[in-house]
C-alpha positions in Angstrom: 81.5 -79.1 -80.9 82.2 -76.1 -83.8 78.6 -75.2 -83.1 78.5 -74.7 -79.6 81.7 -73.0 -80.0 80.4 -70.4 -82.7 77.4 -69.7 -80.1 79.9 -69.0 -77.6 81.8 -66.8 -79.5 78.9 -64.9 -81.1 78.3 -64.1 -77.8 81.0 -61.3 -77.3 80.8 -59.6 -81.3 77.0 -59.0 -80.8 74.6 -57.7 -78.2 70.9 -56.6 -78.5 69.9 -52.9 -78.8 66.8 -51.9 -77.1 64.3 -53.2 -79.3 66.2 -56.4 -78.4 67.7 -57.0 -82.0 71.0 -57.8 -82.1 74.2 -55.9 -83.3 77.4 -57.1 -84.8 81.0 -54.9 -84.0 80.7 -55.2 -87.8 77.5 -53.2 -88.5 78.8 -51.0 -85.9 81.8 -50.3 -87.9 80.1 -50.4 -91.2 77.9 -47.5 -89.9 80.7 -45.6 -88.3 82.6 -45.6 -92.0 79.7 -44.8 -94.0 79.5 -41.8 -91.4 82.7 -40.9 -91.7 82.1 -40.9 -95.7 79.4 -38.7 -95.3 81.1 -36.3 -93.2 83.6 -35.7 -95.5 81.5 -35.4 -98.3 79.4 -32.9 -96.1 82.5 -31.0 -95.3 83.4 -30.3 -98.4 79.9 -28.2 -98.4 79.4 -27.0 -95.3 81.8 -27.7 -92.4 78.7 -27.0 -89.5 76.2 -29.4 -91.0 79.2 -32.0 -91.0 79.7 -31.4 -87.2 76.1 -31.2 -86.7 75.9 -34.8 -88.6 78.9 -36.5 -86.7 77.5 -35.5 -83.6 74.5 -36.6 -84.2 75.5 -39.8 -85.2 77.9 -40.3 -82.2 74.6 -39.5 -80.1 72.6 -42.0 -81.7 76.0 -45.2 -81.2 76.2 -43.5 -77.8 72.5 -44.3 -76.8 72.6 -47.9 -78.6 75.5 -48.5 -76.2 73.8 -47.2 -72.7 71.5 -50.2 -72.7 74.4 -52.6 -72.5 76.6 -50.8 -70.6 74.0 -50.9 -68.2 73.9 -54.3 -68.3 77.6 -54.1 -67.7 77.3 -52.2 -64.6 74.4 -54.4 -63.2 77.0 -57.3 -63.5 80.0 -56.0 -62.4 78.1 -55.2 -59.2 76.8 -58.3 -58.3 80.3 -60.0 -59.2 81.3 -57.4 -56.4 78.1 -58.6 -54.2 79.2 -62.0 -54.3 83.0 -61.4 -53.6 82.1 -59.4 -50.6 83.3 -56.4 -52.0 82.0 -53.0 -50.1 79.5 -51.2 -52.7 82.2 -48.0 -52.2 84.8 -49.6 -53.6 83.1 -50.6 -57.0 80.5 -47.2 -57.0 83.9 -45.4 -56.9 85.4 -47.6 -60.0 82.4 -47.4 -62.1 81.7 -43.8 -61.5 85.8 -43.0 -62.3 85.0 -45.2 -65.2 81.9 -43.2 -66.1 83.8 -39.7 -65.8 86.8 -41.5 -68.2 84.6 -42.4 -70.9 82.2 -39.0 -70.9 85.4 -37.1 -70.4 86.8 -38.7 -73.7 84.2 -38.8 -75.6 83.2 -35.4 -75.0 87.3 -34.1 -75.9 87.0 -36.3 -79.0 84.0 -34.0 -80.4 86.2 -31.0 -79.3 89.2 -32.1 -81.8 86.8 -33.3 -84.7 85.2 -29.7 -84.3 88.8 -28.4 -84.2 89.1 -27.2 -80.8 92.1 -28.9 -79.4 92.6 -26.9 -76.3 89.1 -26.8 -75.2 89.7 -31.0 -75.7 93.1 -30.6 -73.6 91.3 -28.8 -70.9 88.5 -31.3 -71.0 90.7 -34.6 -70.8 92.8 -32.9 -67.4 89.5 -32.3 -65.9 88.2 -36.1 -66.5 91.7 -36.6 -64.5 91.3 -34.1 -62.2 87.7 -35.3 -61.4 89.0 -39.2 -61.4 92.1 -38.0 -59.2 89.2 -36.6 -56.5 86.7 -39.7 -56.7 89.8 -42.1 -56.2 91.0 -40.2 -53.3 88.9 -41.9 -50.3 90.4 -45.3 -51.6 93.8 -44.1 -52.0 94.0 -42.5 -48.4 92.7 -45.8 -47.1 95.1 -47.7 -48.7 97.8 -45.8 -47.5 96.4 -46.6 -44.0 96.1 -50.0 -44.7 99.6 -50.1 -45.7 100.9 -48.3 -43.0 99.0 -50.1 -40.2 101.1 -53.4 -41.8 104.3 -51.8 -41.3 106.1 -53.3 -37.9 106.2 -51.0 -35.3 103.3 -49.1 -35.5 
């Protein structure tokens, strides 16, 4: 019973990269701290190689984490498939989702490179951009809403 139940739970702290070995949140984290380590240390040297190297490194996590968040988007839109949900709905939701996380992690390199205004301007254009992809579904929910009220 333990067994199967380790299985299961191994199940959501690993996933495969694309050579189809698997991951732990833990080497994930171990790498991400030895990073950060080494970014100080390279700071203390030369501030640009230390950007150069965090970006880098954020490139490299990034692209170990498209394969799965592929995966995450195949799934997501045959749950939708099977609920009967239209493909607008759910394109609109994982694009939002899409512009959210770029949006973020883009404004995150902006403060670690010290530009916190350039970061401001890009987190109220994620929102700005999410604001226009969500407006479709908005306006039809207002319809929807409206067309439940009596006496219309």
């Amino acid at each position: 019973m333990l067994d199967s139940y380790s299985i299961k739970l191994n199940r959501f702290f690993y996933f495969n990269d694309r050579s189809g070995l698997p991951i732990a949140i833990t080497h994930i984290a171990a790498i991400i701290l030895v990073a950060v380590f080494l970014a100080i240390l390279l700071d203390e040297f030369n501030p640009g190689f230390s950007l150069l190297f965090v970006l880098f490194t954020c490139s490299i996590l990034f692209y170990q984490f498209a394969d799965e968040m592929a995966k995450l988007i195949t799934a997501v839109r045959k749950m939708a498939a099977y609920a009967g949900v239209e493909t607008l709905y759910i394109e609109t939701v994982l694009k939002a989702v899409g512009v959210a996380f770029i949006s973020e992690f883009i404004a995150n390199i902006a403060k670690d490179a010290g530009q916190q205004a350039l970061a401001a301007k890009m987190e109220i254009a994620g929102k700005i951009i999410i604001m226009a992809l969500i407006l479709p579904i908005l306006t039809l929910l207002i319809e929807t809403v409206l067309n439940m009220l009596p006496g219309r």
